[in-house]
C-alpha positions as CSV (number, residue, x, y, z in Angstrom):
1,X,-13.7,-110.1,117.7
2,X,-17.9,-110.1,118.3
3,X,-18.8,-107.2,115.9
4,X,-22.1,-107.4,113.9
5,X,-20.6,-109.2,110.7
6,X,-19.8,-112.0,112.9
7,X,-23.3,-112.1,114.3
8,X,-24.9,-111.5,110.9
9,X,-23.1,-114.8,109.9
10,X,-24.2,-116.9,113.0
11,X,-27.9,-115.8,111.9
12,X,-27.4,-116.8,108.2
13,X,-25.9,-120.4,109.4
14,X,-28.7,-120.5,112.0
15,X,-31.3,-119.7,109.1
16,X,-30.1,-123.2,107.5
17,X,-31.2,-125.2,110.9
18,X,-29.0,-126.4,113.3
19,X,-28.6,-130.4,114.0
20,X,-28.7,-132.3,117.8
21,X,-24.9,-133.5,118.6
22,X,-21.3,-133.0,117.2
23,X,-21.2,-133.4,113.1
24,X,-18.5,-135.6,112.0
25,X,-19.1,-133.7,108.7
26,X,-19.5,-129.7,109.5
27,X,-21.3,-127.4,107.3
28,X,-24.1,-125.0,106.8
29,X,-26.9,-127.1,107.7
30,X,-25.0,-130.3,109.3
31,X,-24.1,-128.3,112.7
32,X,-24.6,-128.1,116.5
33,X,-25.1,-124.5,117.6
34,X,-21.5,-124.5,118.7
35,X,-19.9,-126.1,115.8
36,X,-21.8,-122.9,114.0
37,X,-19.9,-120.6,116.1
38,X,-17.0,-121.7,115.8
39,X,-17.4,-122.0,112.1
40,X,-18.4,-118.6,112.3
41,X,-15.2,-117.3,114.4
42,X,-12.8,-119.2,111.8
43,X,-11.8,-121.4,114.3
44,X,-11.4,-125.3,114.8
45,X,-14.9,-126.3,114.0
46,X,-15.7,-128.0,117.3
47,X,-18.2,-127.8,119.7
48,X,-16.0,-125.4,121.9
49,X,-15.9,-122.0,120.5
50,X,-13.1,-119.9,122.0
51,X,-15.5,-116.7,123.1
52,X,-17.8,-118.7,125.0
53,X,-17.5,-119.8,128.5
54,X,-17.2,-123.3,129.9
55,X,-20.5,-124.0,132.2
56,X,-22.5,-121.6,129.7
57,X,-21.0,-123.7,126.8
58,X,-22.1,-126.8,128.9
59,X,-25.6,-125.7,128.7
60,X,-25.8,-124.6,125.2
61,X,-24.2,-127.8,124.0
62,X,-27.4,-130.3,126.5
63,X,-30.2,-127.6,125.3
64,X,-29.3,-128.3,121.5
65,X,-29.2,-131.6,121.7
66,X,-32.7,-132.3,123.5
67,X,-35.5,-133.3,121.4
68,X,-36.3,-130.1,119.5
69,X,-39.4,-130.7,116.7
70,X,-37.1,-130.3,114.2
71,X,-33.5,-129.0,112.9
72,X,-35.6,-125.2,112.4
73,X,-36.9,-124.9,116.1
74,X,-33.6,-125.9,117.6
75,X,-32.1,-123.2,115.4
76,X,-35.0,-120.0,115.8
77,X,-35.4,-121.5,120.1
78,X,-31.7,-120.8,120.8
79,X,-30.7,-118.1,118.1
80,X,-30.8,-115.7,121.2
81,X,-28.9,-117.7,123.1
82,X,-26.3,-117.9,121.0
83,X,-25.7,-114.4,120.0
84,X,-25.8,-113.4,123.7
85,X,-23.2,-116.5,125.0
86,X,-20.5,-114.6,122.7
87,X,-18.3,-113.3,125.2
88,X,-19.3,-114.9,128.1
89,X,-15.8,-116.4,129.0
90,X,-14.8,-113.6,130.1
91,X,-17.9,-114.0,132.9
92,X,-17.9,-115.3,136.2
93,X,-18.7,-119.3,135.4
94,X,-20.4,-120.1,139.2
95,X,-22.1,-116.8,139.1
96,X,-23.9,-117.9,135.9
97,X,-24.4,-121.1,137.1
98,X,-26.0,-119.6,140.7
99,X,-28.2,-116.8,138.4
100,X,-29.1,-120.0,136.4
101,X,-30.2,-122.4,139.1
102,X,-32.2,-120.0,140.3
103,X,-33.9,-118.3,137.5
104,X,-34.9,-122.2,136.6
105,X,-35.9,-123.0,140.2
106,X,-38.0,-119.6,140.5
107,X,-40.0,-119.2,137.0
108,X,-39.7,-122.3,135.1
109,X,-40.5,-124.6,138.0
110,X,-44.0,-122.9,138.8
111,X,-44.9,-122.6,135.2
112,X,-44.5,-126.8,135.2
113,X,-46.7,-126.6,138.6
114,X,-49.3,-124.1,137.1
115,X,-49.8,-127.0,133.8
116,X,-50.8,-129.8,136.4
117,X,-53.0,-127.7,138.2
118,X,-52.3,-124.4,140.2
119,X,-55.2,-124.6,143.0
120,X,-53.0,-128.1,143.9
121,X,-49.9,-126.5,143.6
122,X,-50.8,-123.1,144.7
123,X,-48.3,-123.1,148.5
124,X,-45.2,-124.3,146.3
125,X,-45.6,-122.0,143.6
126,X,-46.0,-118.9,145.9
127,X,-42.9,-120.2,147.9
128,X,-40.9,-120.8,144.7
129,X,-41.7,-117.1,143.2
130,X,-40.9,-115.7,146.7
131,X,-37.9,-116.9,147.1
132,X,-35.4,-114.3,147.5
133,X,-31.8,-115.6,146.9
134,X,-30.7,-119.6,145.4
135,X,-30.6,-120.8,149.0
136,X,-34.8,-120.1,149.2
137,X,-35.1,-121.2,145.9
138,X,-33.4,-124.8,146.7
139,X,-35.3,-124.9,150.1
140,X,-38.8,-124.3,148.3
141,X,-37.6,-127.2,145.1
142,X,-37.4,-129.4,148.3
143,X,-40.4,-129.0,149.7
144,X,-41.8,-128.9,146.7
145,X,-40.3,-132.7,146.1
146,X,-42.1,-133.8,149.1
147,X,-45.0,-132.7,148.4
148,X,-45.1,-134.6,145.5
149,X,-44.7,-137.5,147.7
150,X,-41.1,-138.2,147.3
151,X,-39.3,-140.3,150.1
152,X,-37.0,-137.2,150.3
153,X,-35.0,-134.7,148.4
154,X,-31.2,-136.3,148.3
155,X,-32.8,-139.1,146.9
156,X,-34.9,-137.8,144.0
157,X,-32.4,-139.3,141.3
158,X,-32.4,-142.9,142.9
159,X,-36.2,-143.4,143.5
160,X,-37.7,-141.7,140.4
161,X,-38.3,-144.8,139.2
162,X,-41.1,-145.3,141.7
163,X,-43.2,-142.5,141.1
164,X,-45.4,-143.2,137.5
165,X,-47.8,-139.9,137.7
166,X,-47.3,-136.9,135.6
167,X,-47.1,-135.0,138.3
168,X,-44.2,-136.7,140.4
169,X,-42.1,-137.2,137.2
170,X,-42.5,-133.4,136.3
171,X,-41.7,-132.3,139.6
172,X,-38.6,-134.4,139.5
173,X,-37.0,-133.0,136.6
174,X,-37.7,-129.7,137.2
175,X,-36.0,-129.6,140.6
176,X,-32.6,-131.5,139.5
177,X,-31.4,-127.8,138.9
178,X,-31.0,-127.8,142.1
179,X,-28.3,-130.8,142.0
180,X,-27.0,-130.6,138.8
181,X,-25.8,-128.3,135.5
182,X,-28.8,-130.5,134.0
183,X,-31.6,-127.8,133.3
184,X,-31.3,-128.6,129.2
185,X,-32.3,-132.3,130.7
186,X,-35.1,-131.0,132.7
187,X,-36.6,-128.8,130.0
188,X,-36.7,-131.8,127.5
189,X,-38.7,-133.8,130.1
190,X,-41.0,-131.0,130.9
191,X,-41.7,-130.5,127.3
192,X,-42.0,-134.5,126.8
193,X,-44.8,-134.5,129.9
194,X,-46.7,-131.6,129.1
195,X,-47.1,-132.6,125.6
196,X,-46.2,-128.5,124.7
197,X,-44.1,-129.3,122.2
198,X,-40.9,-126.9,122.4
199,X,-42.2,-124.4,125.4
200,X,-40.3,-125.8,128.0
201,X,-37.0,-126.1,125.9
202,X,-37.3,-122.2,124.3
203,X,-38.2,-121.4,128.3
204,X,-34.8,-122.6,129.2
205,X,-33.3,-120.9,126.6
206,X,-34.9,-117.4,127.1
207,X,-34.0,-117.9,131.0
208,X,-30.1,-118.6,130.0
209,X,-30.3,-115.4,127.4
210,X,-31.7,-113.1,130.2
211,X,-29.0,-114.4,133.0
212,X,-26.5,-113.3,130.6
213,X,-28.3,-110.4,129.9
214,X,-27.9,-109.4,134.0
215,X,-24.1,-110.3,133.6
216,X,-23.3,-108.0,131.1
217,X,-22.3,-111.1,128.2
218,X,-20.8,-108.8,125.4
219,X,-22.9,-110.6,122.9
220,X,-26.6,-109.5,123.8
221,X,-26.0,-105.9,123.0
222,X,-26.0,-107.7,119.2
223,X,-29.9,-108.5,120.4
């Protein structure tokens, strides 16, 4: 049952840090977010919490275990998210997962084109912010991608080794959300680039809390 004791002891676990990947050795302080939640619900302490659903738990599970600064700022960037995930298996998986793509595609995207310069970015970013439904969104990623100088879209994953700027590498990551669950992975790298320490990865984050937020997940009303 989600009720506020059970969120009042996912905040007091969460106080005592949270730790990137599964621990063979659970407790307070030696946990992934997940394992936290399930320790908290009483079940199997796992990384797969029985309130939470599948492609949202997908996402929790890559965001904790990017390169957070420390155990502390893995914990405070997704204590949010993991109040408001409570619940969400009883949400429409793809419908998070469309709300998702295109909240990434939409705000986080631009933000990465605004750091390397938003006079040379400035058509993408107003196509990107524009775009009214996912299917905009992807089409703007794209041209995005070529703009950035990439042979082409479909083809982004196999010939990223080619491009060495800043700017092509960024661009990259941030538009696999449109191919892939991946946006933890994109964060990390957008974070790595920009040198911003944990912005990109709590950006991620705040976007996953407020998609749930639209859906209704019974665990932000405990926000």
């Amino acid at each position: 049952m989600i009720n506020q004791e059970l969120v009042n002891s996912i905040h007091s676990l969460l106080d005592k840090g949270v730790t990137s990947g599964l621990s063979k050795k659970p407790k307070p302080g030696n946990m992934c977010v997940e394992q936290v939640i399930s320790y908290a619900l009483g079940d199997k302490i796992n990384d797969e919490p029985s309130c939470v659903g599948y492609e949202v738990r997908i996402f929790v599970t890559r965001l904790n275990d990017r390169s957070w600064s420390s155990n502390s700022a893995r914990a405070e960037g997704m204590r949010e998210l993991a109040i408001a995930q409570l619940g969400s298996n009883s949400l429409d998986q793809k419908e998070f997962l469309d709300r998702f793509y295109f909240a990434v595609l939409t705000k986080m995207l631009p933000s990465m084109f605004r750091y390397f310069g938003e006079e040379k970015w400035e058509k993408e970013i107003k196509s990107l912010e524009g775009a009214k439904d996912l299917k905009e969104a992807m089409e703007a990623s794209y041209a995005a991608v070529y703009a950035a100088s990439f042979v082409n879209a479909d083809d982004a994953v196999r010939y990223a080794t080619l491009y060495t700027t800043k700017e092509d590498y960024a661009t990259h990551y941030a538009t696999q959300a449109a191919y892939s669950t991946q946006a933890a992975y994109i964060a990390s790298y957008a974070a790595n680039l920009t040198k911003t320490g944990d912005k990109y990865l709590c950006m991620v984050a705040h976007l996953a809390v407020e998609v749930l937020k639209e859906m209704k997940s019974p665990g932000y009303q405990f926000l």
